[in-house]
N, C-alpha and C positions, 0 to 999 in steps of 0.2 A: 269573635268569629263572625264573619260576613254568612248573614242569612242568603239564599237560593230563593230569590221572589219565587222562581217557576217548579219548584217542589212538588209535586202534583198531595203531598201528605198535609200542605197546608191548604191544598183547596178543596180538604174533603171537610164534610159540612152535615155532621148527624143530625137530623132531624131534633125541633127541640119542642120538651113538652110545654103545655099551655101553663103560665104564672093563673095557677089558682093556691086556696087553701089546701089543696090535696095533692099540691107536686110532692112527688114522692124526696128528694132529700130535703125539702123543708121539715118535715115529721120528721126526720132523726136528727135535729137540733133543739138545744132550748127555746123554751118562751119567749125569752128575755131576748135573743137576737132573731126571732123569726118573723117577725112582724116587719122592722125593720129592710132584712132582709127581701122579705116576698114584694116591699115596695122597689127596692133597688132591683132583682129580677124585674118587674114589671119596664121599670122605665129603659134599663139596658136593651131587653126585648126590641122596645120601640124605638130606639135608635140605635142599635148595630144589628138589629134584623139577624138575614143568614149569619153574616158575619162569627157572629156569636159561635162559638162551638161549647164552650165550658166555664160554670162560675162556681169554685172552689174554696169554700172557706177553712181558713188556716190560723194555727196558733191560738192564744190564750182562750179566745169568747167561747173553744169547746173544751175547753179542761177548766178545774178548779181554781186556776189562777186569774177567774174572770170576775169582774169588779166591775158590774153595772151603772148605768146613772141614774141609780135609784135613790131616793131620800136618804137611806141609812146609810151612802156614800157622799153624799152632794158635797161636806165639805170638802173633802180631797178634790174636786174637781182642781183646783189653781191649783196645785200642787202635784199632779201627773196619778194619783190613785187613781183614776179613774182609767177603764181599759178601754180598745178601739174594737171594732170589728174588721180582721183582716181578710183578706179575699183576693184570689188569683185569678184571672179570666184570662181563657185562651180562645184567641180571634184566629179567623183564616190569615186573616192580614193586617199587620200593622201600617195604618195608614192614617197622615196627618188627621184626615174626617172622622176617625174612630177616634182619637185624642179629643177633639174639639168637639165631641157626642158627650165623652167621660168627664172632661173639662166644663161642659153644660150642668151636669150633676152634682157638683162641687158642695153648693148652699144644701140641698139637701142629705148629700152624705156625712156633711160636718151636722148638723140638724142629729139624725141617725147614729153619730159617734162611729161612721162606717171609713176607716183612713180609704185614703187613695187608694184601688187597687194597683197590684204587680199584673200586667200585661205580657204577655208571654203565646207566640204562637210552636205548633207540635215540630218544628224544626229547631227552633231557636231551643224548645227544652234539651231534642236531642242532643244537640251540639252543644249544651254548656253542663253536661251530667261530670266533665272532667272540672270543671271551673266550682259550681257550685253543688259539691257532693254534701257539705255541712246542711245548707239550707234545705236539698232535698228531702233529705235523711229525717229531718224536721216536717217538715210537709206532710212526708208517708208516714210517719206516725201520730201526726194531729191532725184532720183534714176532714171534709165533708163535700161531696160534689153533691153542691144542689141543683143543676144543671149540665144536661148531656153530659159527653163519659168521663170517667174518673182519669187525669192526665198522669197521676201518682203511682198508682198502686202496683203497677206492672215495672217502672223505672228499676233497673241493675244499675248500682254504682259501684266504681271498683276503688276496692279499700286501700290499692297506692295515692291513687286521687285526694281520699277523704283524710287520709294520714297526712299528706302535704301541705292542704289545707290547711289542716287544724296549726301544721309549724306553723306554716307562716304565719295565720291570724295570729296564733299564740306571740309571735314574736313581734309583729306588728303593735299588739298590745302594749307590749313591755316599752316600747318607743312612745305609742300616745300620753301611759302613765310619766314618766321619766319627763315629756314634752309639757304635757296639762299641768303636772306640781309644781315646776318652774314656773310657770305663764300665770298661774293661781296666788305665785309670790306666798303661799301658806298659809291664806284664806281658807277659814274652814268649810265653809259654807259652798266657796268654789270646790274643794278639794273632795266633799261631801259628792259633786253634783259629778267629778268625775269618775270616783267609785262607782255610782249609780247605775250611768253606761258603760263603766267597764262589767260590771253584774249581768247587766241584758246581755249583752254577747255572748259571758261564757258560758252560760247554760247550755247554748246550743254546740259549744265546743266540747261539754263535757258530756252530753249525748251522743258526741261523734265519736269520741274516744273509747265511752261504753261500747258503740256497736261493733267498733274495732276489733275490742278485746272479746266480741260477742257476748255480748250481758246485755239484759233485758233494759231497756231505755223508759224512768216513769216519762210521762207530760208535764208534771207540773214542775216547776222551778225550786221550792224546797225539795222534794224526794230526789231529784237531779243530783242538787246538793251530796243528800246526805247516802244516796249509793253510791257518788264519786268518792266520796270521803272513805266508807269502805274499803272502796275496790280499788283506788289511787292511792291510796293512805295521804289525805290532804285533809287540814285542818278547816271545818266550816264555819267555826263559830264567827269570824270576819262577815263571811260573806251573807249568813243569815240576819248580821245586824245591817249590815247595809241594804238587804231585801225590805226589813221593817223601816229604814228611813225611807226606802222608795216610795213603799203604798201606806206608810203612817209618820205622814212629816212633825205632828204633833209630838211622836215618840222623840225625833231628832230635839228639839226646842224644848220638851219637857226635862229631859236627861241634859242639854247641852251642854255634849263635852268639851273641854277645852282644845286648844290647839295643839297639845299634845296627845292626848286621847286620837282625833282625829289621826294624826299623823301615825301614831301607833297602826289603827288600823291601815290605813295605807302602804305602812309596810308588811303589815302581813299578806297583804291582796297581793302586794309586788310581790314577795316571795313564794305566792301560792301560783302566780301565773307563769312565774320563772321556772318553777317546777315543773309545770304539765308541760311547757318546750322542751324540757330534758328530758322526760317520759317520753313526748311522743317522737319527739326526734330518735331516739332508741328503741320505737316499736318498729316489730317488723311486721308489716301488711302484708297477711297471707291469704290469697284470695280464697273463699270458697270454691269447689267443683260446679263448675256452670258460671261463675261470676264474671264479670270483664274484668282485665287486666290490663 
């Protein structure tokens, strides 16, 4: 959807507090990302100026599924254990010079363990609530606006939207598994690495599915798991060992199983993902009173 440059809702421009120790959503985050943090604030400050309206952090580094780069992690480093700090910043305007500001920050945010942010101004959220109802949905349940206002918390998403989505991804999935096992030629280790991301995805599909069915959505990744498995009747025990290969590759090469172990699991994952397109393609998305439709 084509952004409206002359939106007058992207040129509004909240006043933004001073980067010290005492900004107020630094103090409702951990230690462990706040420092980091209050430096990234500082230098955004000084190079997107007004521009800036909001910097929002998202996903794992505030739920328990965070995995610092602290010593008692360092080995997993080469091996993906280790987590990023995510963060959404909404500008008045996206504009080449805001890029090549965020682009200047690079060396220090890889430094920090801070990924790229998602860039996003108050139009473009609007207009994509149909397109990315899954990732919102995510957002407003794990999120922290440490800078001016909260872009989340108020977002209505309408649950035909978030139902559609999840088919598709759902089915799109079922295409990259079917595509990656062939290409992998039945390398376990390849086969290994596309379980891995097929795992990161569907947590958020299977938080979208809870909210459907209106059930309480945890944050972390195992509890996701195992109230889908409840509430879907879907089998976890696949997915939880492929969770432990992700953040303990040690456990993979200790245990390593053979080529048919592996495969074993991968068709359970195939069967578990094939299932939740038949589910959701069968739910029917009943909006709440007030919700969009």
């Amino acid at each position: 959807m084509a952004e409206n440059k002359n939106n007058p809702s992207d040129a509004a421009k909240p006043e933004l507090k001073p980067v010290l120790s005492g900004v107020e959503g630094l103090n409702a985050i951990g230690e462990q990302i706040r420092e980091p943090l209050a430096l990234f604030i500082e230098k955004l400050n000084a190079g997107l100026g007004d521009n800036l309206q909001s910097v929002t952090v998202v996903g794992s580094s505030l739920t328990q599924d965070y995995r610092p780069p602290s010593s008692a992690v360092a080995l997993l480093r080469r091996t993906g254990g280790q987590s990023d700090i995510n963060t959404v910043l909404v500008l008045g305007k996206l504009t080449a010079n805001s890029l090549d500001t965020i682009a200047g920050m690079a060396k220090v945010m890889s430094r920090k363990k801070i990924s790229a942010p998602l860039l996003m101004t108050p139009t473009y959220i609007e207009r994509s609530l149909d397109v990315f109802g899954v990732e919102f949905l995510d957002f407003q349940l794990t999120h922290q606006t440490i800078l001016g206002n909260d872009p989340f918390a108020s977002l209505s998403l309408a649950k035909k939207d978030v139902r559609l989505q999840c088919e598709r991804e759902l089915k799109a999935t079922l295409i990259r598994l079917r595509q990656g096992y062939i290409a992998a030629a039945a390398n376990r280790k390849l086969v290994r690495d596309i379980l891995i991301s097929t795992i990161k995805g569907l947590a958020p599909l299977l938080r979208a599915m809870l909210w459907l069915k209106d059930i309480g959505r945890p944050a972390e990744t195992e509890p996701t798991f195992q109230k889908a498995s409840a509430e879907l009747s879907i089998s976890i025990d696949p997915l939880i060992t492929i969770t432990k290969w992700q953040f303990k590759a040690k456990l993979y090469e200790r245990s390593k199983p053979d080529a048919t172990q592996v495969r074993n699991i991968f068709e359970s994952v195939y069967s578990i993902v094939e299932k939740l397109a038949v589910i959701v393609d069968e739910l029917e998305a009943r909006p709440e009173p007030g919700q969009r439709t």
